[in-house]
N, C-alpha and C positions, 0 to 999 in steps of 0.2 A: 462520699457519694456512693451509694450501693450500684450495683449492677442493674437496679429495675431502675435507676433515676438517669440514667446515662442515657446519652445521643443518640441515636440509631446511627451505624454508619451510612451514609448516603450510598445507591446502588446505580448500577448502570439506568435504570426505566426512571430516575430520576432526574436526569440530566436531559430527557426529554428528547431524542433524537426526533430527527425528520425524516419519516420514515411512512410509506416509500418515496425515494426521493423522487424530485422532479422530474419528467420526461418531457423535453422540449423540442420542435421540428424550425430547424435552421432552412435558411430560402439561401442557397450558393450553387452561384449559376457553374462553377467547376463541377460539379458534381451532375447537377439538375441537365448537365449537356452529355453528359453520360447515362442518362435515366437514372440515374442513383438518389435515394433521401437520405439524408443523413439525421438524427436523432440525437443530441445529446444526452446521455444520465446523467444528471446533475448532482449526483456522491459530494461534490464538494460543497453543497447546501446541507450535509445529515445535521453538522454541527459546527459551530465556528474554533473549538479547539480540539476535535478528534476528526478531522473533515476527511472524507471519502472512505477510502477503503480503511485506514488507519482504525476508523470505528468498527468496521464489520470484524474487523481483524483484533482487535485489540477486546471487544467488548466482552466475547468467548472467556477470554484469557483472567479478566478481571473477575467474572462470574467465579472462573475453577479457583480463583485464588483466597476466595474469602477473605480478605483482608489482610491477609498476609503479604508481605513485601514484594515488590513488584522488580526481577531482575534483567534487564535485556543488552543489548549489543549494539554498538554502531559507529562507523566512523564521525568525524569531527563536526559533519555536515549532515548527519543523518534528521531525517524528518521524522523517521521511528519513534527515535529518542525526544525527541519533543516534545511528541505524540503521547507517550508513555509517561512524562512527564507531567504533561498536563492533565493526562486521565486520573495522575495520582495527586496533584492537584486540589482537585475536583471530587475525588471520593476519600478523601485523606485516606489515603494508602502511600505507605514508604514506597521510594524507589529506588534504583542502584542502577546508573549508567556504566557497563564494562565500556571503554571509549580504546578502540585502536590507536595506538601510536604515543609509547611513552614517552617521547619526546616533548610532548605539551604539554606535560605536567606542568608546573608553577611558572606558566607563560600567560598571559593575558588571555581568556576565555574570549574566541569566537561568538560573535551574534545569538548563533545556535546553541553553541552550549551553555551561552551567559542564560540565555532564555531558561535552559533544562535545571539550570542549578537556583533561578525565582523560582519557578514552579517547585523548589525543593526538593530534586534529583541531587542524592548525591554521586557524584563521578568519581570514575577508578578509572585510571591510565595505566595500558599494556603494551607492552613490546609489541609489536607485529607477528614476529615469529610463534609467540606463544596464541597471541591474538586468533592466528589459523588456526591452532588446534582445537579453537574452544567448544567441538563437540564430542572431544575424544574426553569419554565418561572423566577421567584422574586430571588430567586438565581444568573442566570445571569444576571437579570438584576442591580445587587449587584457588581455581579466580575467584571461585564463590568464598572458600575460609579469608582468602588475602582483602577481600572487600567485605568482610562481618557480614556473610550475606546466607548464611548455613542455614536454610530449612526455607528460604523463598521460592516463590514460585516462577520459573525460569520460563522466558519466555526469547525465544528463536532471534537472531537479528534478522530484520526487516517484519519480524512481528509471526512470520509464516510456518503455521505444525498443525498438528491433525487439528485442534480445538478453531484455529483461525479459517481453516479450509473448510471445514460445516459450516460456521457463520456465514461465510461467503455465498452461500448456495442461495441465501434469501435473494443477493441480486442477482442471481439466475434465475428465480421464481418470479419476481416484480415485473421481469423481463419477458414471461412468456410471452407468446404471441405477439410481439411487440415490434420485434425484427429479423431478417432471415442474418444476419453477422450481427456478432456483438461485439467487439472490438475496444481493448485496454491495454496498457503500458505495464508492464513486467518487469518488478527486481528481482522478486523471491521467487515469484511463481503462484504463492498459496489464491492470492484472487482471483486468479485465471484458473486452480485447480479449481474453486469451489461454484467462482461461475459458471463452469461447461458443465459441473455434475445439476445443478438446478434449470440448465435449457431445457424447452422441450426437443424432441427427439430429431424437429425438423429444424432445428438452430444448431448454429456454429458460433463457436470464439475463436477470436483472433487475440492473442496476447502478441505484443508490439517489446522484442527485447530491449530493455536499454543500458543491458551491459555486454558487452563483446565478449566473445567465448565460445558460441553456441550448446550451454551446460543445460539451458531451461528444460528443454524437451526433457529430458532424462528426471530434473529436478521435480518438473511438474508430475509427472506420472508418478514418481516415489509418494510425493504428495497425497497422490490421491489414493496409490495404494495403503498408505496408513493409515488414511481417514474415512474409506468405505471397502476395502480389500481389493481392490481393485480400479483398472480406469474406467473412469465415468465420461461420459458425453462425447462429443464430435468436437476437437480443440485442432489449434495448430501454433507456431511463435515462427514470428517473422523475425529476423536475427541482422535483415540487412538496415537495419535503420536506428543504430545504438548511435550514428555519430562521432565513432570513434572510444564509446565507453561512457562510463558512470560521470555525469557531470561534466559533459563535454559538449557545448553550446556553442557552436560556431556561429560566425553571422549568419549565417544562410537562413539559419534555423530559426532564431531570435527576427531577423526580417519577417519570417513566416509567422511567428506566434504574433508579434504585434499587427501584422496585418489582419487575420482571423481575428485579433480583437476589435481592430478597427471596424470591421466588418457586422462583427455579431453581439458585440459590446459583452461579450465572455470574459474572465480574465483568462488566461494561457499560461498553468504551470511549466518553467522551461524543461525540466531533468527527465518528467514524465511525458505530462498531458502535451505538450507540443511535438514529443517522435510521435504520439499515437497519431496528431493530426495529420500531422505530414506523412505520415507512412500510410493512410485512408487518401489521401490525394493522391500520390505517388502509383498508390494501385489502382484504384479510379483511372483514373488516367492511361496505363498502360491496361486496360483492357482487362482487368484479373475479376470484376464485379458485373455480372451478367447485367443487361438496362432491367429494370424494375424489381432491384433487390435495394432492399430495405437496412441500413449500416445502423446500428445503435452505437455512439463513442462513447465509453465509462471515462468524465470528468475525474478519475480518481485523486483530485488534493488541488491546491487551491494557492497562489505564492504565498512563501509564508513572511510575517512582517518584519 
């Protein structure tokens, strides 16, 4: 077969995202007794296998990659990796899951990463210790020789670097005018960089941390210094409502998310979108939301199956 008789590889605008996503107005009388409206962005309708932010973030990345191998990071559980997974998937592009914690090797694959290795991800399993250093230049370029992975196109764990943080900025843009807070759940950071640069000038974000530490602030502003020279927009991260860290679900919480679904017939991602819910009640409630201000929630991800 010559080169003029070959396939086209398939591109990101062919996968057809849903865009801009949905903007929907919830009737909760917790809120509505505060003068407050709350708005969901419905990111988890963009796509059924790159759902929310995963797309805005991941689609940049595939674009700068041309076809080239698709390499990223993530623990055992990560949504990333699925994500990237499935985008590769989907545009037949290789991928290379680095996966924390050499201890799993030749152990029966997790749910998540049985998922990431259908979608034909192949997985590389690393120590912990080297696993942190994976952005110290000689380090990767280690994990990258040890995973046949040399000349791919590397992309951050949790998807987050200058090319994801411009992509983001379109749901800053979808969003003007739309609400005085905009309000989403934070691992990386890069969504919450790139939605505060696209508000308008009289909008605010609130990124809702859900990992204990309080590293984001610092995170996010790097963020954005790399991807426009500087900070952009009026941001903040609420730090007290991780729940004790990354994947850490207590009843309280789970109570809370199947309630609001009972409620609004949403689903409620637990790890993310349910700190973001309850961290907009929480403040609601103690007074932090003047009455007739307007909360947009970023649905960012969607449970996965």
């Amino acid at each position: 077969m010559s080169d003029n008789d070959r396939v086209p590889r398939p591109t990101t605008a062919d996968l057809r995202p849903r865009l801009p996503s949905p903007l929907t107005e919830i009737d909760d009388d917790r809120f509505a007794r505060h003068g407050v409206r709350v708005l969901l962005k419905r990111d988890d309708l963009i796509h059924p296998d790159l759902v929310g932010n995963k797309w805005r973030k991941l689609a940049p990345n595939l674009q700068e990659a041309h076809g080239r191998p698709i390499v990223t990071f993530g623990g055992a559980y990560s949504n990333h990796l699925r994500a990237t997974a499935a985008a590769g998937r989907l545009l037949d592009v290789p991928t290379v899951g680095i996966v924390r914690g050499d201890e799993l090797a030749g152990r029966p694959l997790n749910p998540s990463l049985a998922r990431c290795t259908a979608d034909g991800m192949r997985l590389h399993f690393v120590d912990r210790s080297t696993y942190r250093r994976k952005s110290d230049p000689a380090t990767l370029t280690g994990l990258l020789d040890a995973a046949g992975a040399r000349g791919a196109h590397v992309v951050p764990e949790g998807g987050s670097n200058s090319l994801a943080v411009r992509g983001c900025t379109a749901l800053g843009h979808e969003l003007r005018g739309r609400a005085d807070v905009v309000a989403l759940a934070c691992g990386t950071g890069g969504t919450l960089a790139g939605l505060a640069a696209g508000l308008a000038p009289d909008q605010r974000a609130l990124g809702v941390a859900v990992l204990k530490g309080g590293f984001l602030t610092a995170e996010v502003r790097a963020l954005q210094e790399a991807a426009f020279g500087g900070v952009r927009g009026t941001w903040h991260v609420a730090d007290d409502f991780h729940f004790g860290g990354y994947a850490r679900v207590p009843a309280e919480l789970t109570a809370f998310a199947a309630d609001f679904e009972d409620r609004h017939g949403v689903p409620v991602e637990p790890l993310y979108v349910a700190k973001t819910l309850y961290a907009l009640l929480a403040l609601t409630e103690s007074g932090t939301f003047p009455r007739g201000t307007t909360i947009a929630a970023v649905v960012t991800g969607a449970p996965w199956p």
